[in-house]
C-alpha positions in Angstrom: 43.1 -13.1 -3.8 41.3 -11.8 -1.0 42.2 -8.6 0.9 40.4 -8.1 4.4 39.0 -4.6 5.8 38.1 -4.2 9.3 35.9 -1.6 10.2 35.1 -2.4 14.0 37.4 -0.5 16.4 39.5 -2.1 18.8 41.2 1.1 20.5 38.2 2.9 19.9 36.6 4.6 23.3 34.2 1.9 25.4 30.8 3.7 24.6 31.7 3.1 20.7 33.0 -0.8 20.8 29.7 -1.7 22.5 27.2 -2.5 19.7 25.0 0.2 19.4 21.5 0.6 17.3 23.0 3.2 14.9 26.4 1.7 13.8 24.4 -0.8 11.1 21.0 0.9 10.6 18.8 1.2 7.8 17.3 4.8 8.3 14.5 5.7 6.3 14.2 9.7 5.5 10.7 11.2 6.1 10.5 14.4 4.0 7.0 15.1 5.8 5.5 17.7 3.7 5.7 14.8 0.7 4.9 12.2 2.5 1.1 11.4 3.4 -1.6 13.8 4.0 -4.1 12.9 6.3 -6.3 15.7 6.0 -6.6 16.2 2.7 -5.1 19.9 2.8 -2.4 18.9 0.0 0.7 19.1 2.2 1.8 16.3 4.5 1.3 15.8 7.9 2.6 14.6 10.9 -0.6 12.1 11.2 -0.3 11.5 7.8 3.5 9.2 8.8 1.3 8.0 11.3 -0.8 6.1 9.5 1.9 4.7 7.5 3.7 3.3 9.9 2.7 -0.2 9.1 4.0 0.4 6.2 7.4 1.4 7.3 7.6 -1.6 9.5 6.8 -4.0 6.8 10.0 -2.5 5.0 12.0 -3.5 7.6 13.8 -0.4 8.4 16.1 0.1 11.7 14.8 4.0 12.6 12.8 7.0 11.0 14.9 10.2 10.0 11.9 13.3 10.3 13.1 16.4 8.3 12.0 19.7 9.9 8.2 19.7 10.7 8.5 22.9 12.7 6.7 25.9 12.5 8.2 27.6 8.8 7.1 29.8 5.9 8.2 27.5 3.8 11.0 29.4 2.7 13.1 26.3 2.5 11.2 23.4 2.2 11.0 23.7 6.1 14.4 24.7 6.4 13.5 28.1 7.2 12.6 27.1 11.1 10.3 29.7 13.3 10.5 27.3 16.3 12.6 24.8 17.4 10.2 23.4 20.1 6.9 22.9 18.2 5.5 21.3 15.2 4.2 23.7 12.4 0.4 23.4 12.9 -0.3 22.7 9.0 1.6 19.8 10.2 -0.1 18.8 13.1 0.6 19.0 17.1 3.2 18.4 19.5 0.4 15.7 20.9 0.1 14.3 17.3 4.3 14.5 17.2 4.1 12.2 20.7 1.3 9.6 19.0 4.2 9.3 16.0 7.2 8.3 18.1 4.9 6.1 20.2 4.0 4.2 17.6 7.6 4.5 15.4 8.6 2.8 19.1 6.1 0.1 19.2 7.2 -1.5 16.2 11.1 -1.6 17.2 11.6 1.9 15.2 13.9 4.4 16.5 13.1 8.4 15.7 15.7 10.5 14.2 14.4 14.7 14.0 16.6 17.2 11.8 18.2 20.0 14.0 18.9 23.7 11.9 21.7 25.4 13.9 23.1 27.6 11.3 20.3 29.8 11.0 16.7 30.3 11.8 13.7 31.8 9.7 13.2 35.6 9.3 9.6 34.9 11.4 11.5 33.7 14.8 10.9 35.2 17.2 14.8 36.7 17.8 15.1 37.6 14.5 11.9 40.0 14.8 13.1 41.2 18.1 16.6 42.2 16.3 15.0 44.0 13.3 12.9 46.1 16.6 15.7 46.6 18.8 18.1 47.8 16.6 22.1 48.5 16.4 24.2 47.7 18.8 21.7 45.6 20.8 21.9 42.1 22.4 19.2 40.4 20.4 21.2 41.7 17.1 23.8 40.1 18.4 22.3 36.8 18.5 22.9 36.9 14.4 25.8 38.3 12.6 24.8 42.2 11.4 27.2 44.5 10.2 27.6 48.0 8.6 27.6 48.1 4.8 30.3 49.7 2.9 30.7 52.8 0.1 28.2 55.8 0.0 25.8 55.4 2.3 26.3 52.0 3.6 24.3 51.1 0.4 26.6 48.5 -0.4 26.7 44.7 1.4 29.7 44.1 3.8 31.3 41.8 1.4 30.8 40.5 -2.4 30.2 37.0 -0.6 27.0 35.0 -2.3 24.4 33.1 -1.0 24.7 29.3 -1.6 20.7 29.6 -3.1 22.8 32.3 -5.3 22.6 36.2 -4.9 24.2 38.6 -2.1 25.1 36.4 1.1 24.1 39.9 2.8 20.3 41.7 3.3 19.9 45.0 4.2 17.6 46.2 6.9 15.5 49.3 7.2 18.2 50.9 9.7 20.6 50.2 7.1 22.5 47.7 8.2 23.1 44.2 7.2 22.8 40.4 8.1 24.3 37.5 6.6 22.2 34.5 5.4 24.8 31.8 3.6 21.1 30.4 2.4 18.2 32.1 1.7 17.4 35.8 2.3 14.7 34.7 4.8 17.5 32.1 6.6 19.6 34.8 8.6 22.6 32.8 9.9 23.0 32.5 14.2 26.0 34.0 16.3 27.7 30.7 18.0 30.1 32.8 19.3 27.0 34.2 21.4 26.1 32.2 24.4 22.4 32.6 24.9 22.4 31.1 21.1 24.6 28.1 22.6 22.1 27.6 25.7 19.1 27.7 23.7 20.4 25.1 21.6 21.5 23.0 24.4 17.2 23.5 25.4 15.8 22.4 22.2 18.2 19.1 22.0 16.9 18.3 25.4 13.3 19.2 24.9 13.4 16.5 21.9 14.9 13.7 24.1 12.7 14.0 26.6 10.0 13.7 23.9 11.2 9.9 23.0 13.3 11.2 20.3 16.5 8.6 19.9 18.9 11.0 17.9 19.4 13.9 15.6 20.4 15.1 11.9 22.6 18.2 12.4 21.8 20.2 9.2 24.8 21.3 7.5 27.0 20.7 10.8 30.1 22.5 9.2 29.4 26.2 9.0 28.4 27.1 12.7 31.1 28.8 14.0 32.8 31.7 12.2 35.6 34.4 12.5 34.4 37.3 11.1 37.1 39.5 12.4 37.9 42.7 10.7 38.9 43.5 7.7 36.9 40.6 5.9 38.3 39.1 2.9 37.0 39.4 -0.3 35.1 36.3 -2.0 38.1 36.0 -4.2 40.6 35.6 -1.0 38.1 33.3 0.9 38.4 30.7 -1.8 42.0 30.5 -1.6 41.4 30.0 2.3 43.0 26.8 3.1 40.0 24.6 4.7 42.2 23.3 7.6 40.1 23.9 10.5 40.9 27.7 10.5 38.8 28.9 7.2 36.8 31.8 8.3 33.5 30.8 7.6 32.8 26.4 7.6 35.0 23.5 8.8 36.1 25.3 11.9 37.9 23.4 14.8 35.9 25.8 17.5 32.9 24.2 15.8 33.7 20.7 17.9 33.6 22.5 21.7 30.0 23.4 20.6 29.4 19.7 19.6 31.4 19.0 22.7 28.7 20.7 24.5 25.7 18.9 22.8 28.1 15.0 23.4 27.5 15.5 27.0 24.0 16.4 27.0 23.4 13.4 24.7 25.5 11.0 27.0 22.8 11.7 29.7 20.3 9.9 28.5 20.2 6.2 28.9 20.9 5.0 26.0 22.7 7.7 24.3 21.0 9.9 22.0 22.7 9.8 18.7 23.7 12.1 15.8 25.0 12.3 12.6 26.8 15.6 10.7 25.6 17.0 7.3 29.5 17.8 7.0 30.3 18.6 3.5 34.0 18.9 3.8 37.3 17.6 2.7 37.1 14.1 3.5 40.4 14.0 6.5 38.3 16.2 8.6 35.4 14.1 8.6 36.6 12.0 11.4 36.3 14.9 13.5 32.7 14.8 13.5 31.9 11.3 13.7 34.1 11.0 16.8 32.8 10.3 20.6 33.9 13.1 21.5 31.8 15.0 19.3 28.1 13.8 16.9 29.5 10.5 16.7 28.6 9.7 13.2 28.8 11.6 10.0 27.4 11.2 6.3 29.3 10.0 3.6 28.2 12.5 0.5 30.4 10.3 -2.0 28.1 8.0 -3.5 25.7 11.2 -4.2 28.6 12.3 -7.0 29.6 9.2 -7.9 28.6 7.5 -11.7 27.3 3.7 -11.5 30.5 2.6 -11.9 32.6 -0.2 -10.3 35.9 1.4 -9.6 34.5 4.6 -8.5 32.3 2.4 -6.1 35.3 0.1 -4.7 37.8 3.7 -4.1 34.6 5.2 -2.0 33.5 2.2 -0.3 37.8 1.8 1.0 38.1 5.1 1.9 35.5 5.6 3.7 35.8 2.7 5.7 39.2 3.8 6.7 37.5 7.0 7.7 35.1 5.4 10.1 38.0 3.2 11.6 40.3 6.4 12.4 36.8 7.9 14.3 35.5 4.3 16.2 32.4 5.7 14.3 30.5 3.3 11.7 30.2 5.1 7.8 26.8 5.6 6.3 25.8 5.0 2.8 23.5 7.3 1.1 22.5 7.3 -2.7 19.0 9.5 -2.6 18.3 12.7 -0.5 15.9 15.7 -0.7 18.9 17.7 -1.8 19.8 15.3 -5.2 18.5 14.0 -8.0 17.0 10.6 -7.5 20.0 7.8 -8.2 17.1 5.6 -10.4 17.6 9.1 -12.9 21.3 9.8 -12.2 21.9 6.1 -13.3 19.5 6.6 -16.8 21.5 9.5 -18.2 25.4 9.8 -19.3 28.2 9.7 -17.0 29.0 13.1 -15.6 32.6 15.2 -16.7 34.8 15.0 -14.2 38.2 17.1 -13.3 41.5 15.7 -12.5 40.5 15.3 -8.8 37.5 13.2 -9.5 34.9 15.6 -8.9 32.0 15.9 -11.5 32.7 19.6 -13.5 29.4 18.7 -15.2 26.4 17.6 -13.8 24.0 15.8 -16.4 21.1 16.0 -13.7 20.9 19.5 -13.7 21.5 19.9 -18.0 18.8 16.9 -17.9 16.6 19.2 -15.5 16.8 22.2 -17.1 15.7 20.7 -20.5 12.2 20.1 -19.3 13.7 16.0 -19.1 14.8 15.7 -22.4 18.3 16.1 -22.7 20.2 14.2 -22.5 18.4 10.9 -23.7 17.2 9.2 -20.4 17.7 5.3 -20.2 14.0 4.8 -17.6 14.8 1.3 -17.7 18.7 1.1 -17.2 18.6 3.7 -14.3 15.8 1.9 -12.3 18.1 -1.4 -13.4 21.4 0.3 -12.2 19.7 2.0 -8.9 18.3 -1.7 -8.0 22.1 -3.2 -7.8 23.4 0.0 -6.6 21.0 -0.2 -3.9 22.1 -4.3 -3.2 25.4 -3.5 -3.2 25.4 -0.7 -0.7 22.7 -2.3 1.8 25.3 -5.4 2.1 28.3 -2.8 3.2 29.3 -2.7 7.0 27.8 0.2 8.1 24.8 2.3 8.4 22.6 3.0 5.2 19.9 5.5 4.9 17.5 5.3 2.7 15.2 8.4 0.7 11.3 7.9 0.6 10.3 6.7 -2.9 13.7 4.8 -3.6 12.3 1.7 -2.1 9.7 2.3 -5.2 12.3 3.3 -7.8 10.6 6.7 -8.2 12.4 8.8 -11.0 12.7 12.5 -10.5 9.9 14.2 -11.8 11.4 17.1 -14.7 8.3 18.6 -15.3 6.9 20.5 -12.6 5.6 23.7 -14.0 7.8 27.5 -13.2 4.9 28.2 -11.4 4.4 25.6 -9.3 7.9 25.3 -8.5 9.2 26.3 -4.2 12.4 25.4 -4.2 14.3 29.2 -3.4 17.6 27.8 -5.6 15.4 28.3 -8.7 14.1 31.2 -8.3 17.8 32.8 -7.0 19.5 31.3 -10.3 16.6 31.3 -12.9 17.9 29.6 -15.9 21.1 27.8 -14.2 19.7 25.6 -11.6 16.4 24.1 -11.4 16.4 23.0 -8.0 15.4 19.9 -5.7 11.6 19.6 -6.0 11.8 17.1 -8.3 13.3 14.7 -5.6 10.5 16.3 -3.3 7.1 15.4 -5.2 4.5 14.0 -2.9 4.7 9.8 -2.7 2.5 7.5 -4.9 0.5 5.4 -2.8 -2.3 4.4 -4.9 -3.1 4.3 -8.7 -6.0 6.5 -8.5 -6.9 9.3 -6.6 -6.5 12.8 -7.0 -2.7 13.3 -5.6 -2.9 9.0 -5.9 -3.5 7.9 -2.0 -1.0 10.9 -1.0 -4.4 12.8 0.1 -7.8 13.1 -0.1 -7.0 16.2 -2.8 -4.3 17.6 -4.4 -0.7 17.6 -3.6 1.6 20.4 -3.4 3.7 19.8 -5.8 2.3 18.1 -9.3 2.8 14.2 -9.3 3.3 12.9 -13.7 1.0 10.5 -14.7 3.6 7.9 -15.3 4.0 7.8 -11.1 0.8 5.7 -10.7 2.4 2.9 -12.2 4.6 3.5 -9.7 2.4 3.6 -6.6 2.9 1.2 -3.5 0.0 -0.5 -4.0 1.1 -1.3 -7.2 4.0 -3.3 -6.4 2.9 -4.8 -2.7 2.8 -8.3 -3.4 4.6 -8.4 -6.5 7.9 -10.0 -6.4 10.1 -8.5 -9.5 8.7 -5.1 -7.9 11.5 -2.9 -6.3 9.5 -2.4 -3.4 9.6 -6.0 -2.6 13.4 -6.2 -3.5 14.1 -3.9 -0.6 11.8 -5.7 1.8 13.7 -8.5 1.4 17.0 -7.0 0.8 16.4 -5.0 4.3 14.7 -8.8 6.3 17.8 -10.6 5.0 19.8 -7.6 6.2 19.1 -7.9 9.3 19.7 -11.4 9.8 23.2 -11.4 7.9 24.6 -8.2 9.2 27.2 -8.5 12.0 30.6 -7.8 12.5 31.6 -4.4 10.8 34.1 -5.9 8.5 34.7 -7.2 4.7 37.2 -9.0 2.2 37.4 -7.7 -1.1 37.7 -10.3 -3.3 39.6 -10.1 -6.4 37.3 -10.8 -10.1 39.8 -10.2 -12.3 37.2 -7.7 -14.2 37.6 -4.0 -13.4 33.4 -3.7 -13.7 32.6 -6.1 -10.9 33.3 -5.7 -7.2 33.2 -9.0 -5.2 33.2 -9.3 -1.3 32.4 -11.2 1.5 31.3 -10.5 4.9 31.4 -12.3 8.3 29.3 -15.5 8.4 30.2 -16.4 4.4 27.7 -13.5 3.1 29.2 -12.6 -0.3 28.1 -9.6 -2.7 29.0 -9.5 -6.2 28.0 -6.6 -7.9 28.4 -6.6 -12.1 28.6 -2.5 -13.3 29.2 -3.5 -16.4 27.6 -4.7 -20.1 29.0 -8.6 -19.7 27.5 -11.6 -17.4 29.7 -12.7 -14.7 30.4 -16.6 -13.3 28.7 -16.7 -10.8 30.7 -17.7 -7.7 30.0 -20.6 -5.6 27.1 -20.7 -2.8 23.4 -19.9 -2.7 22.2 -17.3 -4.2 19.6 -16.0 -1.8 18.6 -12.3 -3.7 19.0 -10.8 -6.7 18.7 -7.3 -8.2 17.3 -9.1 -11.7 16.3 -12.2 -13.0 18.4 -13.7 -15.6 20.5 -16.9 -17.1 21.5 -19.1 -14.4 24.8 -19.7 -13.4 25.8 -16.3 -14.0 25.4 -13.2 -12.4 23.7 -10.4 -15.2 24.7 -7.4 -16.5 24.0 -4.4 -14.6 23.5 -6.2 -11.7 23.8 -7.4 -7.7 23.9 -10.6 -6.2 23.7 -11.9 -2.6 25.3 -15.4 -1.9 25.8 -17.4 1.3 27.9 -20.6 1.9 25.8 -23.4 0.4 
């Protein structure tokens, strides 16, 4: 029994039935400050992705996602942004940011650069000029300040907190207060302001007229707000229905600001593309990824889901139904700088989850905080598990974007001393959340080597001795490695991938998902502890080796018509 799922709109606007780049690409994410280090200073640099371009060309991938490289204390991991419209000079120069894309474009590669329109760092420039100018002033009202409350003004505006944990509010020497929904040094923007509008509109277009082919709009949800008095209380905002008309994220108004940044993107030829950070419920997702306004939108899903076949098949159909009510395409993600690499999610225990599905209990975090002890994790099952999760979600219709060190089925890295640690979430909730650097240690390129081939010295954050065995160099060549899984997982890709559309095809096992794309490409993917017949045609990859005829446990399988 087969049941067929069309993804590629029909009634969809013109601009989104003609093929377009985006709707089935394999973007890689560049974290640069982990990636290579060209002179030797410990953090990476925008030469540094330069010289590895090769590299990214050999893996076969479709375009380059940049996260922020602008000017930034670091705050953030980058996050923090000081300039929109330059490149942070530890990083390298706007002339060294031109020599990238140039030669990202020469090998077929599109560039994708992260935008930060919620908020800016504490050092930009506006910022500075509204802690001088004081009350009442237009370049305070650029961000969002307001009086405090009880004796004094002493007390923050609200008992909101800060999603890095503590007070959502900072008080100023005048007294007042701003919000920051991130860190204290992340004041969030006034969209209801227009010069913040225009000068958004300015740094969009001084990217595309750089070479850049589309952008990452960091957390895409929470520009506009209402903050009209009196404001509710923390309690009463999480009883706020999020139906477009929540006070602080998910707003409609959001959408005439992305209406705004549509147009300015449809004057280039081609089209300058983007995709929403949107963490919301998932019916108002569409709203983002249509043509109307970024066009595309991540699917956060797989990032809480378990390896686990029916959670897989419920994600993969409804967010294909998503991407058909927008004429958009869906993107699969299972790694970012924000979670806990999927090869270590995979290796520990299931996570609790609540009545809607949702994890209550997340074993990365519990296996964090225990220095990477507890809960037992399975090394060799995760990397096994992330291998066919990765097969299985690179032969979806769609776009998939890839983290940097999947493709070598890095682990996260537990053991990064307190002291070495930058990511503000652990030091706002010591004790309860250890934060993301151990997603965000520098890349293994080399067995040897002081920060092994990331550098000429050190790296920036501590790499563990077990990530030499690791290293690229290590698996180039090899053909069990993982790297060379995904080389050829991304070549065969490419020539298999068409129409956006599937058949699920029944197995008659609730732990293996089978389906078949246009052209006779089939995937069968086995979640659980039992071989599976294998079905008929040619196998052409496989995420293990094992008995023939079948296809293994814990694994993926490509097949095409014999």
């Amino acid at each position: 029994m087969t049941t067929a799922l069309h993804t590629s709109p029909s009634e969809a606007p013109h601009d989104q039935i003609v093929p377009a780049w985006w709707r089935q690409a394999v973007v890689y994410q560049v974290y640069p400050r982990s990636f290579a280090d060209l002179n030797g200073d410990g953090l990476g640099d925008i030469p540094g992705i330069t010289s590895r371009v090769p590299y990214l060309a050999q893996l076969g991938i479709d375009a380059v996602w940049l996260s922020p490289f602008y000017p930034s204390a670091l705050a953030d991991g980058g996050y923090d942004v000081a300039d929109y419209r330059d490149v942070d000079p530890r990083l390298g120069t706007l002339d060294d940011f031109d020599t990238l894309v140039a030669a990202l474009h020469a090998e077929g590669i599109k560039v994708v650069v992260d935008i930060v329109p919620n908020h800016t760092s504490d050092l930009h420039e506006w910022f500075q000029e509204a802690l001088a100018a004081g009350r009442g002033s237009a370049a305070r009202d650029r961000y969002i300040f307001r009086e405090g409350t009880g004796p004094d003004g002493a007390e923050p505006p609200t008992d909101w907190d800060s999603l890095f944990g503590g007070s959502a509010w900072e008080r100023v020497e005048d007294g007042q207060w701003y919000l920051h929904n991130f860190a204290v040094e992340q004041p969030d923007l006034n969209w209801a302001n227009r010069e913040v509008r225009d000068d958004f509109l300015r740094t969009l277009r001084f990217w595309s007229d750089r070479g850049v082919d589309g952008f990452r709009i960091d957390v895409a949800h929470m520009l506009t707000k209402d903050l009209s008095e009196p404001l509710p209380s923390k309690d009463a905002l999480a009883s706020i229905a999020h139906d477009g008309n929540h006070p602080l994220v998910d707003r409609d108004d959001v959408h005439e600001v992305y209406a705004e940044w549509r147009a300015l993107f449809d004057s280039y030829d081609p089209p300058r593309t983007a995709v929403a950070e949107a963490w919301v419920e998932s019916s108002r997702v569409p709203l983002y990824a249509s043509a109307d306004s970024l066009g595309q939108a991540f699917n956060f899903d797989l990032l809480e889901a378990d390896f686990d076949a029916e959670q897989f098949r419920r994600i993969v159909t409804a967010n294909l139904a998503l991407a058909e009510q927008s004429g958009s395409s869906t993107t699969w993600v299972l790694s970012n700088h924000d979670v806990v690499r999927h090869a270590t999610r995979y290796g520990l225990p299931h996570a609790e989850r609540g009545a809607d599905g949702r994890p209550v209990r997340k074993h990365g975090n519990e296996w964090l905080l225990s220095g990477g002890t507890q809960p037992h994790l399975d090394v060799a099952g995760g990397l096994r598990r992330a291998r066919a999760a990765a097969l299985f979600v690179l032969g979806l219709p769609g776009s998939a974007y890839l983290y940097q060190g999947e493709e070598l089925g890095l682990q996260e890295v537990a053991t990064i001393p307190d002291g070495e640690r930058q990511d503000p979430t652990f030091f706002r909730s010591p004790g309860e959340d250890m934060g993301r650097d151990g997603c965000r240690v520098p890349l293994p390129w080399t067995a040897a080597g002081e920060s092994l081939g990331f550098g000429a010295g050190g790296a920036h954050l501590p790499q563990p001795e077990w990530f030499a065995g690791l290293a690229a160099s290590e698996q180039d060549g090899r053909p069990d490695s993982t790297l060379s899984l995904y080389r050829e997982a991304l070549a065969l890709r490419r020539r298999l991938q068409t129409v956006e559309a599937l058949e699920w095809v029944e197995t008659g096992r609730d732990d293996v998902l089978h389906i078949v794309r246009p052209n006779g490409w089939a995937i069968v993917a086995n979640f659980g502890a039992e071989p599976y017949p294998l079905p008929a045609g040619d196998v052409v990859l496989s995420s293990t080796t094992g008995e023939a005829g079948v296809v293994p446990a814990e694994s993926t399988v490509w097949i095409t018509a014999g």
